[in-house]
C-alpha positions as CSV (number, residue, x, y, z in Angstrom):
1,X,183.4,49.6,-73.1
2,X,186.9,49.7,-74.4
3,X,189.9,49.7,-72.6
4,X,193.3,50.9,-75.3
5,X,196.7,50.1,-73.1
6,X,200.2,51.8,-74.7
7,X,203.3,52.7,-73.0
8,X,205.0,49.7,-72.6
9,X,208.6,49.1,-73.8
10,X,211.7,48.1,-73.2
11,X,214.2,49.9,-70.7
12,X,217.0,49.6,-68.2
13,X,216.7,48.9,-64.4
14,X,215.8,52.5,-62.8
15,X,214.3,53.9,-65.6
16,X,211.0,55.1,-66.1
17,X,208.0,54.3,-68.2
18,X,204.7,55.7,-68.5
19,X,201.3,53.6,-69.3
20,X,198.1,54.9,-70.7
21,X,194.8,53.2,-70.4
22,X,192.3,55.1,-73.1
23,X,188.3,54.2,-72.0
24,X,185.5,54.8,-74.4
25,X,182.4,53.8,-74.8
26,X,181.2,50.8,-76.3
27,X,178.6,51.3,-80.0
28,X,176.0,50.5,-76.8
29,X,176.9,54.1,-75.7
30,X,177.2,52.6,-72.1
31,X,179.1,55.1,-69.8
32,X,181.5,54.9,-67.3
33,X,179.7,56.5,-64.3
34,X,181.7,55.0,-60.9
35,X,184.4,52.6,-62.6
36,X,187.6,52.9,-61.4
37,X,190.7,52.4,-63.4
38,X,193.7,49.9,-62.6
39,X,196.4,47.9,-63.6
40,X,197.1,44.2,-63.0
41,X,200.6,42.5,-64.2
42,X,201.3,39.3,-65.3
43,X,205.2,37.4,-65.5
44,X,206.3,34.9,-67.5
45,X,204.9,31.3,-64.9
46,X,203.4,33.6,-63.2
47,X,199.6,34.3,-61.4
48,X,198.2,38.2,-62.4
49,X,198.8,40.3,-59.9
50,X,196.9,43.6,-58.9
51,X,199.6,47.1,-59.4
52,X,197.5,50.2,-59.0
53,X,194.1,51.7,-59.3
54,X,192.5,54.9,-59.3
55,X,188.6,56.2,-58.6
56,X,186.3,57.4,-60.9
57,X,186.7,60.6,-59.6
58,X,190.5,60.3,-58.6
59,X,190.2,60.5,-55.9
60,X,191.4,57.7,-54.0
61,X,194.2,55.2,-55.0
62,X,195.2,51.4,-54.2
63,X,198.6,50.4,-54.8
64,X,200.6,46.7,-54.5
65,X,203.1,47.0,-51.8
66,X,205.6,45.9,-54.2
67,X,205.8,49.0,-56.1
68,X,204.7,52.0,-53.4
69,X,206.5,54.9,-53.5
70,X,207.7,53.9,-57.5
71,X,204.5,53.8,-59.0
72,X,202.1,56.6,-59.3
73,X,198.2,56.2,-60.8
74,X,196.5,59.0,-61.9
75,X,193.5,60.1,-63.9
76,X,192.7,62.6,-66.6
77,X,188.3,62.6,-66.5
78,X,188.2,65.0,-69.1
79,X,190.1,62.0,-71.5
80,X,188.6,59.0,-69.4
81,X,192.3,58.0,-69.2
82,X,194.6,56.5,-66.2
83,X,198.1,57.1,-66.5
84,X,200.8,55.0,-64.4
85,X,203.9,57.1,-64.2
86,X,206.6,54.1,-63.4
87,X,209.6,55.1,-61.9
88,X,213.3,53.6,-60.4
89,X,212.1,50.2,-62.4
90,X,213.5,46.9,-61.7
91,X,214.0,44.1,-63.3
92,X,210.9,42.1,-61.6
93,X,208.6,44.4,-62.8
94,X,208.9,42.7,-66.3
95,X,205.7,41.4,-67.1
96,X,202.7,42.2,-69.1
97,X,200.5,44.9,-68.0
98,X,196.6,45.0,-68.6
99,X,194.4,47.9,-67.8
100,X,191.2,46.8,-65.9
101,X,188.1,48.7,-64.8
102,X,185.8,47.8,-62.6
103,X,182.7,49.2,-60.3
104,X,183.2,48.0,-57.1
105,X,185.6,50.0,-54.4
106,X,188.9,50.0,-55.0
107,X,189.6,48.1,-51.6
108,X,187.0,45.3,-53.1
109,X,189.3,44.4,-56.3
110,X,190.2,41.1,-56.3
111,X,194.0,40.5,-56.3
112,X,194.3,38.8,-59.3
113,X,191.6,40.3,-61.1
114,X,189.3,38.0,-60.8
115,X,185.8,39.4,-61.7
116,X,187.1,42.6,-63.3
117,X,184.4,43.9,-65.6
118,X,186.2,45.1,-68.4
119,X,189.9,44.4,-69.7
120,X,192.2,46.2,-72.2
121,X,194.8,44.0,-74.0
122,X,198.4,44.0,-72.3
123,X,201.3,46.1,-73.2
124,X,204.8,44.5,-72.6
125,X,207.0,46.0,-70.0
126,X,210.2,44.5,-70.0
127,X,213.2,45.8,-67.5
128,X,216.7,45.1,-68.3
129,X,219.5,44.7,-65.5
């Protein structure tokens, strides 16, 4: 299983950004009946940190208190993609993103990722003030 991040960039405090998070199959042809998609966040000297995460199906969605009512996850099956639409940014959402996917129930993540089964590289997100 593969996990392709993009989106990321650089942009000024209440912008918006949008992040993709591309899942295919590994040469194994394994699939990816029941994993949920999500994204976790990691600043500069600091710990990872859980964002969002969607269902396999869509739906049901988890979401940091930090960035409720900003953020918004959502899921194209048809493209085995997760999208998080990031609105009214600020400057302490800097960090590097990573796209995660994982089996168990949303409400079972760990909040630092810890266990995850599969992880995309980061994309940089970076909020100016």
């Amino acid at each position: 299983v593969q996990l392709q991040a993009s989106g990321g960039g650089l942009v000024q405090a209440g912008g918006s950004l949008r992040l993709s998070c591309a899942a295919s199959a590994s040469t194994s042809g394994r699939t990816f009946t029941r994993y949920g998609l999500g994204w976790f966040r990691q600043a500069p000297g600091k710990e990872r940190e859980f964002v969002a995460a969607i269902s396999f199906s869509g739906s049901s969605t988890n979401y940091a208190d930090s960035v409720k009512g900003r953020f918004t996850i959502s899921k194209d099956n048809a493209q085995n993609t997760a999208y998080l639409q990031m609105n009214s940014l600020k400057p302490e959402d800097t960090a590097v993103y990573y796209c995660a996917a994982d089996p168990l129930p949303l409400n079972r993540w760990s909040p630092s990722g810890y266990g995850m089964d599969y992880w995309g590289k980061g994309t940089q997100v970076t909020v100016s003030s």
